[in-house]
Every structure is written in C-alpha cells, then in structure tokens.
C-alpha positions as CSV (number, residue, x, y, z in Angstrom):
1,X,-190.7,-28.7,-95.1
2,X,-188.9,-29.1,-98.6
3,X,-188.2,-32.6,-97.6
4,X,-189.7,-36.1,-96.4
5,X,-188.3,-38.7,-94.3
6,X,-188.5,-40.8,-98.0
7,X,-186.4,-38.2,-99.6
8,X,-183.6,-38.2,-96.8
9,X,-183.5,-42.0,-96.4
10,X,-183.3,-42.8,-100.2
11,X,-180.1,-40.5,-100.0
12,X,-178.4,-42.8,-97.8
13,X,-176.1,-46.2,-98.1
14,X,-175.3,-47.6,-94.5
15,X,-171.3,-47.8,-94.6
16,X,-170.7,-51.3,-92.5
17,X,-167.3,-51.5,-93.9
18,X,-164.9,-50.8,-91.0
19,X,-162.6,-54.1,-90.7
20,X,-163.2,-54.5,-87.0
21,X,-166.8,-55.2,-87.8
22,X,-167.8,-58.4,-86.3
23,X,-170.8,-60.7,-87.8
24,X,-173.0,-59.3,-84.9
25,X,-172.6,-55.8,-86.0
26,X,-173.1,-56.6,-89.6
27,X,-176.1,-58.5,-88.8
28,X,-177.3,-56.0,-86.3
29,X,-176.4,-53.1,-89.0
30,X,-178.3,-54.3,-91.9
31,X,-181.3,-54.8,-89.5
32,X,-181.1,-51.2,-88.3
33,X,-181.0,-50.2,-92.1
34,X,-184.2,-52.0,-92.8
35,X,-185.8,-50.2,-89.5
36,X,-184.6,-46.7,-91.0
37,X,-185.4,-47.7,-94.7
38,X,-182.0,-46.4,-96.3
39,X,-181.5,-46.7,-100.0
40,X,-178.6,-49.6,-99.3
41,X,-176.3,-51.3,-96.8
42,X,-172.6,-51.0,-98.0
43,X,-171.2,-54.6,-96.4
44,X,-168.4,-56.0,-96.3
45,X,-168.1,-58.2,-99.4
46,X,-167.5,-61.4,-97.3
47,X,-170.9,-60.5,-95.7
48,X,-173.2,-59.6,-98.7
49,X,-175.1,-62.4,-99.3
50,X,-176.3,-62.8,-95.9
51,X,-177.0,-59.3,-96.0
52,X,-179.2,-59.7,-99.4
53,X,-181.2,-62.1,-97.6
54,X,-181.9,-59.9,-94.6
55,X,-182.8,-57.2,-97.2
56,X,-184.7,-59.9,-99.4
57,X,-188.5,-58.4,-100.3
58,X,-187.4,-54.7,-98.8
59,X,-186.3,-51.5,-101.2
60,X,-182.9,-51.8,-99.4
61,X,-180.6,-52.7,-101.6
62,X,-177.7,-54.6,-101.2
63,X,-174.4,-53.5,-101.5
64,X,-170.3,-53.7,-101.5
65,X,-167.0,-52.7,-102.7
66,X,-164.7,-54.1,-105.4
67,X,-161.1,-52.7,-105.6
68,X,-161.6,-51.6,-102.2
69,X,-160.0,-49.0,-100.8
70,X,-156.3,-48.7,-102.5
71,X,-157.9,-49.6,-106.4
72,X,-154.7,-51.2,-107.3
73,X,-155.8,-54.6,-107.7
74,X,-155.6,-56.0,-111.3
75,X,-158.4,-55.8,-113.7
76,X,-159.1,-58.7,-113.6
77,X,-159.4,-59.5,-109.6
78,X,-162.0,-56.4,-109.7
79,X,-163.8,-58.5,-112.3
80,X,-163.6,-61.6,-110.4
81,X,-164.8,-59.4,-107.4
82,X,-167.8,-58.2,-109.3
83,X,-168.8,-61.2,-111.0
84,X,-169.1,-62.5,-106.9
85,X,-170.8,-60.0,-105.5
86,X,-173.0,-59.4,-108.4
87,X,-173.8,-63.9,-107.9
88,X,-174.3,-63.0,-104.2
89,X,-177.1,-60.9,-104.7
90,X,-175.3,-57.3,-104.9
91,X,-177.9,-55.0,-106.6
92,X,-174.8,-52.0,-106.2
93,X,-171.3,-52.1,-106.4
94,X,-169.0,-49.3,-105.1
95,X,-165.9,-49.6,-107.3
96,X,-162.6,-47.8,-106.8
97,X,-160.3,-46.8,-110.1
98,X,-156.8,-47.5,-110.0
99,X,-155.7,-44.5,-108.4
100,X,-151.7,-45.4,-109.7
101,X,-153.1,-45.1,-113.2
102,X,-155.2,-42.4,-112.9
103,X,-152.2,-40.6,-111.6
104,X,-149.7,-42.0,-113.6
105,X,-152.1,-40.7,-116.7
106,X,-152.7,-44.1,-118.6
107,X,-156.5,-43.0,-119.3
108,X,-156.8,-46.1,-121.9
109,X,-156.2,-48.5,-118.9
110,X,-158.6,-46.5,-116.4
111,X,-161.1,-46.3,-119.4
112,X,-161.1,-50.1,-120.2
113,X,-161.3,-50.8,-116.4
114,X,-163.9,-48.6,-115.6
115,X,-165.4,-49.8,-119.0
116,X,-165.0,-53.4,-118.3
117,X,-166.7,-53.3,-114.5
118,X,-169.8,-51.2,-116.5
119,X,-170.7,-53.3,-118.9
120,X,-170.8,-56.6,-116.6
121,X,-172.7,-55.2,-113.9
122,X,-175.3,-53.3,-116.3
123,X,-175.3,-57.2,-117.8
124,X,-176.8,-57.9,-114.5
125,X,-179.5,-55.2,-114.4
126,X,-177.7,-53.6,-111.2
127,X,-176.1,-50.1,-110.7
128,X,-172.3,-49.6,-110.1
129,X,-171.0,-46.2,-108.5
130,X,-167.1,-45.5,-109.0
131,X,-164.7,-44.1,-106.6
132,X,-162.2,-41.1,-107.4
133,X,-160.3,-40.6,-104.3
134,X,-160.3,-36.8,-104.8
135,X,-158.0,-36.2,-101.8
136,X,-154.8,-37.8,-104.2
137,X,-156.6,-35.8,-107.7
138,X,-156.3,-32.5,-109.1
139,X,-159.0,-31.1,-110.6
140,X,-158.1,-31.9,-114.5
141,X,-158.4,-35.8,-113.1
142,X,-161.2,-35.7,-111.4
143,X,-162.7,-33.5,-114.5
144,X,-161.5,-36.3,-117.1
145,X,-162.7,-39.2,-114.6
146,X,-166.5,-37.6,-115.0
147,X,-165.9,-37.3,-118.8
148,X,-164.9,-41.1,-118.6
149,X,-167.4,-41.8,-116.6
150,X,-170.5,-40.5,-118.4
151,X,-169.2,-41.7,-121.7
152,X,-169.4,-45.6,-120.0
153,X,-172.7,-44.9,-118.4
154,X,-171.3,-45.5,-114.8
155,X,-174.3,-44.7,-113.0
156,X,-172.4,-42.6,-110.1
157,X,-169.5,-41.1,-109.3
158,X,-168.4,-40.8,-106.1
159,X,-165.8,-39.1,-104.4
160,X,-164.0,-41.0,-101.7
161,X,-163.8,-44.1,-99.8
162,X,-163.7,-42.7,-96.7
163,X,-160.4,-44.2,-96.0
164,X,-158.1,-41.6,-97.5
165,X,-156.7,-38.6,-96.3
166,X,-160.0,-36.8,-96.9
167,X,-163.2,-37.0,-97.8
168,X,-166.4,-35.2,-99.4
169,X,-165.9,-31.4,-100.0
170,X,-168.5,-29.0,-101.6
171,X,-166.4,-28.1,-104.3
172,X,-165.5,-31.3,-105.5
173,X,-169.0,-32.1,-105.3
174,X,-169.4,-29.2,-107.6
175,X,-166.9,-29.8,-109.6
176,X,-168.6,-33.8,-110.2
177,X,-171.7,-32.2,-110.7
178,X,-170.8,-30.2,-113.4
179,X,-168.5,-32.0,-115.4
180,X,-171.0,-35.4,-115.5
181,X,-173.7,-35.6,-117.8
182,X,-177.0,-35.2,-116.1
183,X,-177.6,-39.5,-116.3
184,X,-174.7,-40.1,-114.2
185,X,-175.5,-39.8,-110.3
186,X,-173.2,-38.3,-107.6
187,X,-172.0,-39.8,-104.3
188,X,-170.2,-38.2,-101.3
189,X,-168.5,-40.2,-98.8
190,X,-166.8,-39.0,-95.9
191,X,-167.7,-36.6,-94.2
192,X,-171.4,-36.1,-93.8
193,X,-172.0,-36.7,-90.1
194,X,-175.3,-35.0,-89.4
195,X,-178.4,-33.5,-91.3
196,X,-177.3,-30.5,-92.1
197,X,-174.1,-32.0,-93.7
198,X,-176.5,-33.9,-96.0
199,X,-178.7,-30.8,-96.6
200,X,-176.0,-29.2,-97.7
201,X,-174.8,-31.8,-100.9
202,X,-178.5,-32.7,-101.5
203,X,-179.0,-28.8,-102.4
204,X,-175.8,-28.8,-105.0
205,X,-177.4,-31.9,-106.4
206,X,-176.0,-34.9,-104.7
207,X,-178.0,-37.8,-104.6
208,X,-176.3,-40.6,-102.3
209,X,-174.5,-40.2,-99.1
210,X,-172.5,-42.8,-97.7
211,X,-172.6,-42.5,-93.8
212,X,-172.0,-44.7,-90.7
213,X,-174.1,-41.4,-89.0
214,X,-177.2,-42.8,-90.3
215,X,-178.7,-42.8,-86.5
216,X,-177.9,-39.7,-86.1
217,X,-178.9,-38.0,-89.2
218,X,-182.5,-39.9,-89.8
219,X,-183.2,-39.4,-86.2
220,X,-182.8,-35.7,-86.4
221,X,-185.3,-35.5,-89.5
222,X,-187.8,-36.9,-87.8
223,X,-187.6,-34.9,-85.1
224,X,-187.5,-32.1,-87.3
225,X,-190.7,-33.5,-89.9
226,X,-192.2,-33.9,-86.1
C-alpha cells in the first residue's frame, strides 16, 4: 500500500459541528475520535473545553470555529472568539473571512482580519486554518485569498464550511494548491464522504479533510491495510 492507517487518520478533523448536536453526541464524538486517532475534533465552540479534556495527553487536537459559518461578524467578535477558544484549550481554529468583504473587494480589511486572527493564535503556539467559501468566489478571489494568506503565515487554507451551497471540488483544490506557498497547508471540507474521496485530494496535495464520514472512511482503510 502507498498509505498507513497513520497517514489517513492524520488527514482527518472530526466535524461535530451540526447545531442539533446534543452534549451526548459531542461527548460520544470526541470519544470515537480518540478510538480512530484523527488529527482533531472540530466542536462546537460552546463544547471545546470539555472536549480538550477528553483529548488531554492524546495527539488529537482540539478544535473549533470562529466567524462561523456566514464570516460577517466584526473583527473584533472573531478576536474575542479566538482569544476564548484559544483560553479553552483550542490547539486549531477554523476561521471564516468575511465573505461581504472579500466580495465587495476591500482586501485591506480582509488582510488586517486575517492578519489580526494570525498573529494572536501563532502568540499561542497553536495553528489556525482559514475558510474561503469558494462556492460564492471566483477564481481571482480565491487566487488573491492564497496570496493573502501565505504572506500572513495562515497555516491552512481551506475551502468551505460545509454549510454553503457547495463544497470541496478538485479544481479549487488545485487552484489552493498552486497559488499558496508550499508552508501554507490545504483543507477540503465538504464533500469527502468515503476513502476514495480522500484518496483523491491527498494525491493533488491536500493535507486535512474535514468529514463527519470519519466511520466510514477509517473503517474502509483498515479493511483495505487488512
């Protein structure tokens, strides 16, 4: 095989983000991502520090959202957003730009946001991924978010939420990989629901998946690793 179980795992953040997610299925997610040794649980932010603790002393990390999904709060609720997940023991933060700027073309507001949401997480020693929403982009946008994006030292771009009108394609994930500079990491969310899905971005490059499938797809690589 090209692959180990490790290699797939590593790829993956467990998405426990739906709304309807009661404290039982958080609780009984972040256990099931500890039995599948995932690279992180994505939580709910109300939920992360009890899901640091269940993750305390494994290499799951602990994660959630700021700006989540629309991007259109203020700068300055992100930051406050951060600041709290970042005290509660969040290791990764999934961040989404203000999609109204980005569209509206004020790069010197997405810059300093982006910017701003960088520099206080790297001040913690964690990793922060930011989210495009490619499905509402066109290709120069995207294009300029990477530019932005490498220039701050975001540590992954991603493409989606997973609640917009679309998720992950191939040639967006293209498109990220090319136009970031090799130090910045790329994420696909929505829309890898099986093995082969996650075959398919690993092999252009991607190196974090989020997925809700993560039964399904770790599952199948064992049975295939035997």
């Amino acid at each position: 095989m090209e692959y180990t179980y490790a290699d797939i795992s590593k790829m993956i953040d467990h998405s426990l983000l739906k709304p309807t997610l009661a404290a039982d299925d958080l609780e009984a997610g972040c256990k099931l991502a500890l039995d599948y040794d995932v690279a992180s649980v994505c939580i709910l932010p109300y939920y992360l520090k009890r899901c640091s603790e269940i993750l305390q002393g494994s290499t799951v990390k602990a994660s959630t959202t700021v700006g989540f999904p629309h991007g259109g709060h203020s700068t300055s609720v992100k930051v406050v957003e951060a600041q709290r997940a970042l005290d509660d023991g969040g290791e990764e933060l999934d961040m989404v730009v203000n999609i109204s700027k980005v569209l509206s073309g004020d790069w010197d507001y997405v810059r300093s946001e982006i910017g701003d949401l960088v520099d206080l997480t790297h001040g913690y020693q964690q990793k922060i991924k930011v989210i495009f929403e490619n499905c509402y982009l066109n290709n120069e946008q995207k294009i300029l978010l990477c530019e932005i994006c490498g220039e701050l030292d975001a540590d992954w771009v991603k493409t989606s939420t997973g609640y917009g009108t679309g998720g992950a394609t191939l040639d967006d994930l293209q498109l990220m990989r090319k136009h970031s500079p090799e130090h910045v990491q790329v994420k696909a969310a929505g829309g890898v629901r099986d093995l082969d899905g996650l075959l398919a971005v690993r092999a252009i490059g991607v190196t974090r998946v989020g997925a809700s499938a993560t039964t399904v797809i770790l599952d199948e690589c064992r049975r295939r690793l035997g």
